[in-house]
C-alpha positions as CSV (number, residue, x, y, z in Angstrom):
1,X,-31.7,-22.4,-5.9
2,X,-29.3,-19.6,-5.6
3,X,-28.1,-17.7,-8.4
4,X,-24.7,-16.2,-8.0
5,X,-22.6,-13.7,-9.6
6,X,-18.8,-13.4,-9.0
7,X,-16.7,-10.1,-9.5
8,X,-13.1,-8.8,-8.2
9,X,-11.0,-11.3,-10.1
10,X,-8.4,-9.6,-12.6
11,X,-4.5,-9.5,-13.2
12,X,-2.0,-8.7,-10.0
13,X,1.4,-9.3,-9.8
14,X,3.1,-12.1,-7.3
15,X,2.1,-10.6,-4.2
16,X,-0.2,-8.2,-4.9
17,X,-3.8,-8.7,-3.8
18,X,-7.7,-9.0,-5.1
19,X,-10.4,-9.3,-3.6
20,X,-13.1,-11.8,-5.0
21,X,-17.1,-11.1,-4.1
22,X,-20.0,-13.5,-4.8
23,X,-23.4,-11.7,-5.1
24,X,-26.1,-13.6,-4.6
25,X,-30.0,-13.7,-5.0
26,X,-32.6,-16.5,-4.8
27,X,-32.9,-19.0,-1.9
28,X,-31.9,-18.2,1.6
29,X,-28.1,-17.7,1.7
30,X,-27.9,-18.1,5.5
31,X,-28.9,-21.3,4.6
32,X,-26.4,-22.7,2.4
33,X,-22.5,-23.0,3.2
34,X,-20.6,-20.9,0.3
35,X,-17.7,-21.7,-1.2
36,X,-14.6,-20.6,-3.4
37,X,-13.4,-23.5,-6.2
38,X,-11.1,-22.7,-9.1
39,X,-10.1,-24.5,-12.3
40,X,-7.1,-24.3,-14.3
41,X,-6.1,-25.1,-17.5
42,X,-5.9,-28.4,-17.9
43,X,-6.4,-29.6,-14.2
44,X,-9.6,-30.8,-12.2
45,X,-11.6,-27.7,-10.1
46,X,-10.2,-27.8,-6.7
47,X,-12.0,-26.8,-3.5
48,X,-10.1,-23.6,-2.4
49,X,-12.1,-21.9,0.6
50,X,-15.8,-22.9,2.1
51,X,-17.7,-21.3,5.0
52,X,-20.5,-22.4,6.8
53,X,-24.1,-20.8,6.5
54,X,-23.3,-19.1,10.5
55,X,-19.8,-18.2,9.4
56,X,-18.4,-20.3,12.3
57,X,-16.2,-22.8,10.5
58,X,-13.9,-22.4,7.6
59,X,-12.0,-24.5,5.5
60,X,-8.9,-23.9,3.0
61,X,-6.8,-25.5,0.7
62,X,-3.3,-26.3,2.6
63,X,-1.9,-24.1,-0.5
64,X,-3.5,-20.8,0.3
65,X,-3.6,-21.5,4.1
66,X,-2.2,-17.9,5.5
67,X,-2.9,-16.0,2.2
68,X,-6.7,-16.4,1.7
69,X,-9.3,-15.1,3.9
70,X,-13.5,-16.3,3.4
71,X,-16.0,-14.6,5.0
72,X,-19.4,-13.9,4.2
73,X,-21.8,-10.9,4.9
74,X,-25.1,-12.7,5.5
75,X,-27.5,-9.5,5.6
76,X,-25.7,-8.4,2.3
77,X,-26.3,-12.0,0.9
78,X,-22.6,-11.5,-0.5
79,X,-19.5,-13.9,0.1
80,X,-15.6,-12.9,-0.1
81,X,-12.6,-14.0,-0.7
82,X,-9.8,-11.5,0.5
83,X,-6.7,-13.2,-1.5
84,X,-2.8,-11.8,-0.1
85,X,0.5,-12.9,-1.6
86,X,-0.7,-14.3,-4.7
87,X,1.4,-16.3,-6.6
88,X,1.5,-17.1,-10.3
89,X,0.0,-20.9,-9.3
90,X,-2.7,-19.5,-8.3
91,X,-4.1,-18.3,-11.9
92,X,-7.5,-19.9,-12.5
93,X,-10.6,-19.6,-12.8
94,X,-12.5,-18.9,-9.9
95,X,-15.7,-20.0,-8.7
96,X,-18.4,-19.6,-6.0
97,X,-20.5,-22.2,-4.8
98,X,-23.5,-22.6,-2.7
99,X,-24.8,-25.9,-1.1
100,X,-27.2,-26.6,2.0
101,X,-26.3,-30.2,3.0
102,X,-22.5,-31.2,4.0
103,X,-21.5,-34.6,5.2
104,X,-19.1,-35.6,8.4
105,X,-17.0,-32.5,9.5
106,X,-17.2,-29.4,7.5
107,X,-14.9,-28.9,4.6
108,X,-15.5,-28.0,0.9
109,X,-15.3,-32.0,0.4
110,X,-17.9,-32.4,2.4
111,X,-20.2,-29.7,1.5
112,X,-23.2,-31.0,-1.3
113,X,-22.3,-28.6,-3.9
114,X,-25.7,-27.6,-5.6
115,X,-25.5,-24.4,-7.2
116,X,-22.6,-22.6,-8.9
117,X,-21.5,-19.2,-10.6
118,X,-20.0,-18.2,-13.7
119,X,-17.1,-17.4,-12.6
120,X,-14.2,-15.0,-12.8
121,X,-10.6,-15.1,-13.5
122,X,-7.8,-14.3,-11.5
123,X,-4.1,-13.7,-13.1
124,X,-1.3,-13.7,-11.1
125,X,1.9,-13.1,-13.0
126,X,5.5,-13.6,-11.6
């Protein structure tokens, strides 16, 4: 099991920039693909960002494609997510996720989602 705890999210105008981090402890965390979801009010949590446990293959959300950057600091047992150009439909709740089994090609569809954190929110206003 991996416990995680997330930190960075907060209020930044439409365009402005934040920088999400996912501390984590427990179970190996080069061997789990990580993860980004977010929620909002009223809507299902969508898969925003994953990254496999070697940091070789990503996968985003066609809506923050070119804004969002994952990465993942394996010796620091840590996981980012660099977020540019925000835009006020990106306001949610944010979420890291850990899981060690993914099915087919990688994506955050694919990946077995076992573990999650508490999460942090992220504001962007217009």
């Amino acid at each position: 099991q991996v416990q995680m705890v997330e930190s960075g999210g907060g209020l930044a105008q439409a365009g402005g920039s934040l920088r999400l981090s996912c501390t984590t402890s427990g179970s190996t965390f080069d061997d789990y693909a990580m993860g980004w979801f977010r929620q909002a009010p009223g809507k299902e949590r969508e898969g925003v960002s994953c990254i496999h446990w070697s940091g070789s293959r990503t996968d985003y959300a066609d809506s923050v494609k070119g804004r969002f950057t994952i990465s993942r600091d394996n010796a620091g047992n840590t996981l980012y997510l660099q977020m540019n150009s925000l835009k006020p439909e990106d306001t949610a709740m944010y979420y890291c996720a850990a899981g060690n089994k993914y099915y087919g090609g990688f994506s955050c569809g694919a990946v077995n989602v076992e573990d999650w954190g508490q999460g942090t929110q992220v504001t962007g206003s217009s």
